[in-house]
C-alpha positions in Angstrom: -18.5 65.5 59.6 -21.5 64.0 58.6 -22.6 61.8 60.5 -26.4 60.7 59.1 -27.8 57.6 57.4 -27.1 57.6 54.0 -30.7 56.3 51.7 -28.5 54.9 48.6 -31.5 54.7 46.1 -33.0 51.2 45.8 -32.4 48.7 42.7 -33.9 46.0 41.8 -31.8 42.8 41.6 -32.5 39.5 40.5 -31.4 36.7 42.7 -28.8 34.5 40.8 -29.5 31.1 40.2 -27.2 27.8 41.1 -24.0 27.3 39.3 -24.7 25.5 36.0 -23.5 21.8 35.7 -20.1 21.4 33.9 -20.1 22.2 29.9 -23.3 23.8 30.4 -23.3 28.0 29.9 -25.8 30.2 32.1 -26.3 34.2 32.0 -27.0 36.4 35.6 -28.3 39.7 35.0 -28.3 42.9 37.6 -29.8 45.6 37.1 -26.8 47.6 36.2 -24.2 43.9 35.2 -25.1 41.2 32.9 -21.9 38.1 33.1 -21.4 35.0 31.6 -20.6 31.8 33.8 -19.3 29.3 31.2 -18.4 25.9 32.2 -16.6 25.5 28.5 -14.2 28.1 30.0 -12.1 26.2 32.1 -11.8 23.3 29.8 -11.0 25.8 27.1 -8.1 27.4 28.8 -6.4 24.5 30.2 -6.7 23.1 26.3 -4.8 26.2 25.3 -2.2 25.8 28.2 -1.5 22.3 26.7 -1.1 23.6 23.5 1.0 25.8 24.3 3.3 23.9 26.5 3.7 21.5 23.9 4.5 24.4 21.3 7.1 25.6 23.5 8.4 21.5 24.1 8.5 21.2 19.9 10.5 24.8 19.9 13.2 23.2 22.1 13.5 20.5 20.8 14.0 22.0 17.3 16.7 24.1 19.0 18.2 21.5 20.6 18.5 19.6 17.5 19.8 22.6 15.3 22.7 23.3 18.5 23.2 19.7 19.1 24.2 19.1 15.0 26.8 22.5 15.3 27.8 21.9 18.2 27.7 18.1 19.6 26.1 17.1 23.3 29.1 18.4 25.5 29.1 21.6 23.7 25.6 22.5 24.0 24.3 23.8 27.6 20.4 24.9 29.1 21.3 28.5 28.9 22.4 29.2 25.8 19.7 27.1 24.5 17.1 28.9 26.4 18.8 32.3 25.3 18.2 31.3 21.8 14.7 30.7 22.5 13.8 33.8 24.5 13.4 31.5 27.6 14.8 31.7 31.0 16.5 28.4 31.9 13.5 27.6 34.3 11.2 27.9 31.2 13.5 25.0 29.5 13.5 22.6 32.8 9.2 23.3 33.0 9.0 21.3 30.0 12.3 19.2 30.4 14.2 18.1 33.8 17.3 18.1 32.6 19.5 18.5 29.1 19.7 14.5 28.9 15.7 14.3 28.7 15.6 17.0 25.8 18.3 14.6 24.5 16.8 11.6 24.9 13.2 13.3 23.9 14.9 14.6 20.6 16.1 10.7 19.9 12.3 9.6 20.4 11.1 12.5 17.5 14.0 11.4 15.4 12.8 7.6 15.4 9.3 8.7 14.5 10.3 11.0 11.7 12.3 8.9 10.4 9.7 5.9 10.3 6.7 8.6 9.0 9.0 10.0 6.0 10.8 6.5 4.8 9.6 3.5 6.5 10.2 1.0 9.2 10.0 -2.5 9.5 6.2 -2.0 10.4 5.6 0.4 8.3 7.1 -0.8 4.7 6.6 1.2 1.4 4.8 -0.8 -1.3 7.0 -2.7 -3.6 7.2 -0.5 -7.3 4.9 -2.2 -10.1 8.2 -1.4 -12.8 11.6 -1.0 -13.1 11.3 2.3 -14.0 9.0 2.7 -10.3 12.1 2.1 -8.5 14.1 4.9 -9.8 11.5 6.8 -8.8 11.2 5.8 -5.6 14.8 6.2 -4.7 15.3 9.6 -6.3 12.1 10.3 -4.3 13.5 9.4 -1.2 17.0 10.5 -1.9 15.9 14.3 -2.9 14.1 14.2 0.7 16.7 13.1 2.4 18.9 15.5 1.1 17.1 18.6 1.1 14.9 18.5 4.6 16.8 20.4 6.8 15.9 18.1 10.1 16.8 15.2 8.3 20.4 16.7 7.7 20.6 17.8 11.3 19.2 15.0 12.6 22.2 12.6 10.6 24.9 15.1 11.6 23.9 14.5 15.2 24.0 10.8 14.8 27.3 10.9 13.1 28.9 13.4 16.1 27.3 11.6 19.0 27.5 7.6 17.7 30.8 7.2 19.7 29.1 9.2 23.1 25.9 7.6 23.2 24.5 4.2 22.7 21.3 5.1 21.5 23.1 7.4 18.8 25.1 4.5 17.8 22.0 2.4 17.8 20.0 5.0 15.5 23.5 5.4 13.4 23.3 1.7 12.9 20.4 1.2 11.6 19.8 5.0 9.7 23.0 4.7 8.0 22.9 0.7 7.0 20.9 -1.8 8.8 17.4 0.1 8.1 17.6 0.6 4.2 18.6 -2.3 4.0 15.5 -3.9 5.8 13.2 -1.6 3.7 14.7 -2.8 0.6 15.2 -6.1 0.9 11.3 -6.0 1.4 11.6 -4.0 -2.0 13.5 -6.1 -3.8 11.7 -9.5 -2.7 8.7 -8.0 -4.2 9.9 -7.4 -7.3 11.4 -10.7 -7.6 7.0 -12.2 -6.9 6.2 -9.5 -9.8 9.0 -11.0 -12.0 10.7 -7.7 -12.3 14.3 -8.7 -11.8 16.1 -11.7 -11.0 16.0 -14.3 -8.7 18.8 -13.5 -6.2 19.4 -13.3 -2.3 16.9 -10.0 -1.8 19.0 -9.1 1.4 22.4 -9.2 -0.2 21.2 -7.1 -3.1 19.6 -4.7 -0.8 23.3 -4.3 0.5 24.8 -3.6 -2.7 21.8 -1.6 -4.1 21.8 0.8 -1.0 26.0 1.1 0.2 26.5 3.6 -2.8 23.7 5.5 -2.6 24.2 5.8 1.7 27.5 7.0 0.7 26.9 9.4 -1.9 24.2 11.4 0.8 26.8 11.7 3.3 29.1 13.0 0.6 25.9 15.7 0.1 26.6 16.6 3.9 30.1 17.2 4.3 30.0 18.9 0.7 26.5 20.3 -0.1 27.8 22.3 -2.8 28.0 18.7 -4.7 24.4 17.6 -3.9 23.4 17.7 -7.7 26.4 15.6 -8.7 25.5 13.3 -6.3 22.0 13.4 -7.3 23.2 13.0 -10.9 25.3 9.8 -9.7 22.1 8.2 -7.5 20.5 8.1 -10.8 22.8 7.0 -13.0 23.8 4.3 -10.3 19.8 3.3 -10.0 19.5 3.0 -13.6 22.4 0.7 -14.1 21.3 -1.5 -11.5 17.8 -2.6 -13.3 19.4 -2.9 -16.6 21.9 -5.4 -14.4 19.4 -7.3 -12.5 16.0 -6.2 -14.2 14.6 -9.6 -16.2 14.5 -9.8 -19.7 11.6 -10.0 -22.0 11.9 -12.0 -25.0 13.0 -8.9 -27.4 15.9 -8.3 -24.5 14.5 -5.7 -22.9 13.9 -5.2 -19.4 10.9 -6.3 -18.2 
C-alpha cells in the first residue's frame, strides 16, 4: 500500500468575496467553477410557491363547486374530491382545514363573481340612455347568466344547499330576488330622471320587471334543452314592458 505524500498539482483560486446584500446578484469564479449567488432567487421561488398554491386553492375550489352542484354538501367528501384532482387528501387540507372552509371559501368566490359579472349595491351598472338600451342590457345579462357554466353551478348549489346552510339561504335570497331587484330599481329610477318611462314606485316595478325573467332562467336549469325558448320569451317579455311603461312622445311613440 502506498503510503507517500501525495503533491496534487497546485491551482490558483480566487478568494470569494462577502455574500451580496439582498436583491443584489454577484459572480465567484475558480479556476475550474464559475456560480451565481443571486439574491432575486429566493424571492423568486417563494413567488412561484405562492402561485402555485393558490393555482392548486382555485382548482379545488372549482372542483368543489362542480361536485357540490351534482352532488350537494353531504354527498361530497375530501377524498373523492382530491381523487378527482390528482391530490392526496393531505394535498386538499394544505390549502384548506377542513371540507367546511372549502365550503365556506367557495361562498366568498361566489359573492365576488357574482358582484364583478352583474352588480352589487356598490357596484351598480349605469342606467341605459333608451328604451331600446334596456333590452339590451337584460338579454346581455340573461345570455351570461345562462350560458357561464359557474354561474349555473354556482345557482344549483344555492338552490340544493338554501335549506342546509344559512349562508346559502342568504346568497339564494338575494341571487334569486332581493339583488335584481336592488340593481334594477337603481335601473329603473334612472330612467324615470331621463324621462324614459313613467313615473312609478321604481322598487315595485323592479319586482314585476325581474319575477319573470328569474323564473324563466331557472326554467333554463332544470330544462336546458329550452334555453332558446326562454331566451325568445326574456325578449318578448322585455320588449312589452317598455311599450307598457316607456313614455310617450307627442306622435305616440315611445320615447
Amino acid at each position: 500500500m502506498f503510503r507517500g505524500k501525495v503533491n496534487w498539482p497546485k491551482t490558483k483560486r480566487s478568494r470569494p468575496g462577502p455574500l451580496p446584500r439582498q436583491g443584489a446578484s454577484e459572480t465567484y469564479l475558480t479556476s475550474d467553477l464559475s456560480f451565481t449567488i443571486m439574491g432575486e432567487r429566493k424571492v423568486t421561488l417563494l413567488r412561484m410557491e405562492v402561485i402555485m398554491a393558490n393555482n392548486t386553492k382555485e382548482r379545488i375550489l372549482a372542483a368543489a363547486l362542480e361536485m357540490f352542484s351534482q352532488n350537494g354538501y353531504a354527498g361530497t367528501n375530501i377524498r373523492e374530491l382530491s381523487a378527482s384532482l390528482g391530490l392526496v387528501k393531505s394535498g386538499v387540507y394544505k390549502h384548506f382545514e377542513s371540507k367546511e372552509a372549502i365550503w365556506n371559501a367557495l361562498l366568498d368566490q361566489m359573492i365576488a363573481y357574482y358582484a364583478d359579472h352583474f352588480g352589487s349595491a356598490e357596484h351598480l351598472p349605469p342606467v341605459p340612455d333608451s328604451l331600446e338600451g334596456l333590452v339590451t342590457m337584460t338579454m346581455q345579462m340573461v345570455n351570461f347568466t345562462v350560458h357561464d357554466e359557474k354561474v349555473i353551478m354556482t345557482r344549483k348549489v344555492l338552490t340544493l344547499e338554501q335549506f342546509r346552510d344559512v349562508r346559502a339561504r342568504e346568497l339564494a335570497t338575494k341571487h334569486f330576488l332581493t339583488g335584481l331587484t336592488e340593481i334594477f330599481t337603481h335601473i329603473f329610477a334612472g330612467m324615470m330622471d331621463k324621462g324614459l318611462i313613467l313615473r312609478d314606485d321604481p322598487a315595485m316595478l323592479a319586482f314585476a320587471y325581474t319575477a319573470p325573467i328569474s323564473a324563466l332562467i331557472h326554467l333554463c336549469d332544470r330544462e336546458p334543452e329550452k334555453t332558446e325558448d326562454a331566451m325568445t320569451q326574456v325578449e318578448a317579455f322585455s320588449r312589452h314592458f317598455i311599450k307598457t311603461y316607456g313614455e310617450k312622445t307627442e306622435n305616440g311613440q315611445n320615447a
